[in-house]
N, C-alpha and C positions, 0 to 999 in steps of 0.2 A: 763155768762148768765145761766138761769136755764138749764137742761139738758147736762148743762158740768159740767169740773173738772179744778182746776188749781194746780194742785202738786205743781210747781214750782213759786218761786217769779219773778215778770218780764219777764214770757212767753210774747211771740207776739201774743199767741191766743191760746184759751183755748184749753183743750181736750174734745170730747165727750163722755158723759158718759157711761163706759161701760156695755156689753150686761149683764144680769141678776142683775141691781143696778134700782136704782130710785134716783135721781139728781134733787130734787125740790125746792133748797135754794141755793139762788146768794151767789156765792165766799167758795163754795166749794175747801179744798183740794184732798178730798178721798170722793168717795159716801159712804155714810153713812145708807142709805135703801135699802136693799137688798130685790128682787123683792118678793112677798109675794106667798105663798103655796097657789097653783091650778092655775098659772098663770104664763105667760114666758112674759119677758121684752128685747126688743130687743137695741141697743146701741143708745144711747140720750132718753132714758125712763125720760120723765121730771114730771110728776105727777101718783099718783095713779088712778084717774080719770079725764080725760082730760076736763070734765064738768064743772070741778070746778074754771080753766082757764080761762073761757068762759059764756057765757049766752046759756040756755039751748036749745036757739032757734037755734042758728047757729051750732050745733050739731045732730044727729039726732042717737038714740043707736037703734041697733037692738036687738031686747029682746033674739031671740035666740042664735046669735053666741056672743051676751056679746061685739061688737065691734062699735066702734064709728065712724061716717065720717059725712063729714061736709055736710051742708044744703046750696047748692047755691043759693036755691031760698030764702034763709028766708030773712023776713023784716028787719034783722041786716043790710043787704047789699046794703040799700036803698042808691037811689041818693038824695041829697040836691039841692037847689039853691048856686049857689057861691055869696058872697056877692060882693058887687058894689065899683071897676069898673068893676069890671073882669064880665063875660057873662057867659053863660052857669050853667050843671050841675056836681053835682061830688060828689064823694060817700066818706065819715068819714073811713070806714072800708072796706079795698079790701077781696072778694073771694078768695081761693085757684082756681087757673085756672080749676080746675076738681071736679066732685064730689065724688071720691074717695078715696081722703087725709083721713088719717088717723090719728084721735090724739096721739099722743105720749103718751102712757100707757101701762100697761100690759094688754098684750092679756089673756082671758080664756084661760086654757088646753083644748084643745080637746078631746071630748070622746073615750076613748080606751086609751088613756094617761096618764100618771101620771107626776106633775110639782113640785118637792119639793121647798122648800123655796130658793130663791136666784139663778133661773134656766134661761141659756138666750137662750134658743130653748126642743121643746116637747122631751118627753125620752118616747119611747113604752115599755108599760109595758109588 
């Protein structure tokens, strides 16, 4: 799956991608993007913007800290009718239980910090 690795042929289950890579293309052997300069990627880093995944509504960026978390209210999460015989309602796309999920991307560097290219935690400068 995206955000892993498979080194090996006929694993039982992938590996996660490690900390300062980016892992965005199914059937990877070795991550091949390394996390980009001003920005720390922590381990299953699956896209450079987690928006691009997604529709812009079930996301919501904060302009300051550059970070992304999900929208439990938005109308992506709407309920349906179930069709007939069955009763009831029930929803195409589940929520993350919380609204602090965070997309799997690279985080900003923090101010006071310096993130060279391919970094998977802040280095004080």
């Amino acid at each position: 799956p995206v955000g892993y690795i498979c080194p090996n042929f006929g694993m039982a289950s992938p590996i996660l991608c490690p900390a300062g890579f980016i892992c965005s293309k199914l059937g990877l052997q070795t991550p091949v993007a390394s996390c980009m300069a001003g920005h720390y990627c922590l381990p299953g880093t699956k896209s450079h913007l987690s928006i691009a995944n997604s529709t812009t509504e079930t996301w919501i960026l904060n302009d300051e800290s550059g970070v992304i978390t999900v929208a439990t209210t938005s109308d992506a999460w709407i309920y349906v009718a179930r069709t007939s015989p069955a009763t009831g309602r029930r929803r195409l796309r589940h929520p993350p239980n919380t609204n602090s999920t965070i997309g799997q991307m690279p985080f900003p560097c923090p101010i006071g910090h310096f993130c060279r290219d391919g970094v998977s935690s802040v280095v004080h400068k």
